[in-house]
C-alpha positions as a Markdown table, in Angstrom:
| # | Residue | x | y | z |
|---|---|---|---|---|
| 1 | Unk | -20.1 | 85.9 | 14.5 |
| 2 | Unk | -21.7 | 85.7 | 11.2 |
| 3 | Unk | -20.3 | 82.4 | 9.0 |
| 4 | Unk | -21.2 | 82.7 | 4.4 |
| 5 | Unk | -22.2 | 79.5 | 3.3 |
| 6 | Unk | -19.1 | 77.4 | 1.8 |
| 7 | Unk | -19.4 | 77.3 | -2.3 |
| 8 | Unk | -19.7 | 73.8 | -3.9 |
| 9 | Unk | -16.0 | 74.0 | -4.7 |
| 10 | Unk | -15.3 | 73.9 | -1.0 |
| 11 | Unk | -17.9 | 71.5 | 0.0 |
| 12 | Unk | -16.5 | 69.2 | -3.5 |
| 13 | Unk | -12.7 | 69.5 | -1.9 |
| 14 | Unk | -13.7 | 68.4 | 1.6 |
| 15 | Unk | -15.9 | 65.7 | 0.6 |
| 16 | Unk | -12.5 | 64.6 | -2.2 |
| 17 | Unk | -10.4 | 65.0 | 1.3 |
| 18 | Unk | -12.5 | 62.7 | 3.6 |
| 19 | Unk | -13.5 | 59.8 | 1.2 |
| 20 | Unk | -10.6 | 57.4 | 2.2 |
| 21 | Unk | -12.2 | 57.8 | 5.4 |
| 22 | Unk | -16.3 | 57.7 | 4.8 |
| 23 | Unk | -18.1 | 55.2 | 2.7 |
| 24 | Unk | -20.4 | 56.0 | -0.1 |
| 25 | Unk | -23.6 | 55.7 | 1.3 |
| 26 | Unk | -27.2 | 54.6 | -0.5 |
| 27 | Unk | -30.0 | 57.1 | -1.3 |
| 28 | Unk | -33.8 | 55.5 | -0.8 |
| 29 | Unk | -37.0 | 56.8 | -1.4 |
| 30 | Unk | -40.5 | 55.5 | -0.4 |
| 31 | Unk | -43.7 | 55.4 | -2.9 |
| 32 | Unk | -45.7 | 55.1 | 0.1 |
| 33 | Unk | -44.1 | 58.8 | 2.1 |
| 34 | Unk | -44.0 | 60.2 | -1.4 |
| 35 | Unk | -47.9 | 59.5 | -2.0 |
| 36 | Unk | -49.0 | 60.0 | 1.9 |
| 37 | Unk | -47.1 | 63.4 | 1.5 |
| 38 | Unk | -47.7 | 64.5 | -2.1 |
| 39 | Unk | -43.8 | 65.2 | -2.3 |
| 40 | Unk | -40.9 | 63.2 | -3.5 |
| 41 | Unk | -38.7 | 62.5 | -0.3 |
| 42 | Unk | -35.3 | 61.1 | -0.1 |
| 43 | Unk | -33.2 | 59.4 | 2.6 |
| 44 | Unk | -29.4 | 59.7 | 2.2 |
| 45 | Unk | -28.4 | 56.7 | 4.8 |
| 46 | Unk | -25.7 | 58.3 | 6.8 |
| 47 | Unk | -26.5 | 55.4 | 9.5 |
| 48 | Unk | -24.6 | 52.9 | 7.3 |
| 49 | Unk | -21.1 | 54.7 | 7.7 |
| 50 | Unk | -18.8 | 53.1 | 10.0 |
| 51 | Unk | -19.7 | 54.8 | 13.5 |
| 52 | Unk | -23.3 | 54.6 | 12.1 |
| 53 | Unk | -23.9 | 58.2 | 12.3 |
| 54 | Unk | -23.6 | 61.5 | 9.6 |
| 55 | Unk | -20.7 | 62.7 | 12.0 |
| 56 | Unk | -18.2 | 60.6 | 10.4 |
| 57 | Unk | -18.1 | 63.0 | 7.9 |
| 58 | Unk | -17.7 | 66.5 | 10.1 |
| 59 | Unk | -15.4 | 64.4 | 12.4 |
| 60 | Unk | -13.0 | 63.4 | 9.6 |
| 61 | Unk | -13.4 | 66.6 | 8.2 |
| 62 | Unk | -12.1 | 68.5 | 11.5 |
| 63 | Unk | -9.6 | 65.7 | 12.3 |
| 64 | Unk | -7.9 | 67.0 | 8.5 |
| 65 | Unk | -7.7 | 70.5 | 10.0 |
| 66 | Unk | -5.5 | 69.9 | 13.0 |
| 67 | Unk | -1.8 | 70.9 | 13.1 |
| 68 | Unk | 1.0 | 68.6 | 13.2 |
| 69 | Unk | 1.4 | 70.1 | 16.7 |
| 70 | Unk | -2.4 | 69.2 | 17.5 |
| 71 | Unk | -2.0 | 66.0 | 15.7 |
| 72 | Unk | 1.2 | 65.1 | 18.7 |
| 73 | Unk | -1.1 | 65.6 | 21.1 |
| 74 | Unk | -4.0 | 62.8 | 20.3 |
| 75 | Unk | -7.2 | 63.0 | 19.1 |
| 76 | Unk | -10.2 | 61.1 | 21.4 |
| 77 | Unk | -13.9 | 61.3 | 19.6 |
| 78 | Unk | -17.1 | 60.0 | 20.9 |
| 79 | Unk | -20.5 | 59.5 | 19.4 |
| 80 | Unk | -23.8 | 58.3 | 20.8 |
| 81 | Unk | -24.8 | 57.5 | 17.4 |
């Protein structure tokens, strides 16, 4: 099963769609990586959400997608961080 990339529209919609749910998290860099490696590297901090994972984002993202029907029958989530 082959999947196209989502356009920016779509990924701008979902990510409008889950932010009562996510926080805004930081961007940092190190000078020190950046020299050692000769490239400019960034860190977006997905650890400082909530769960303390980047799945908070998926996992509110799907939770959206259920069905009223699917929505009656419970949700139950797990990370290991």
């Amino acid at each position: 099963m082959a999947f196209a990339a989502p356009d920016f529209k779509r990924i701008d919609d979902a990510s409008i769609e889950i932010s009562p749910y996510t926080l805004n998290t930081p961007v940092f860099s190190s000078r020190s990586l950046n020299q050692m490696t000769g490239a400019s590297l960034f860190f977006k901090c997905e650890n400082f959400q909530r769960a303390g994972a980047f799945k908070m984002r998926g996992a509110a993202h799907a939770a959206l997608r259920l069905t009223e029907e699917q929505r009656q029958k419970g949700l139950a989530t797990h990370s290991s961080g």
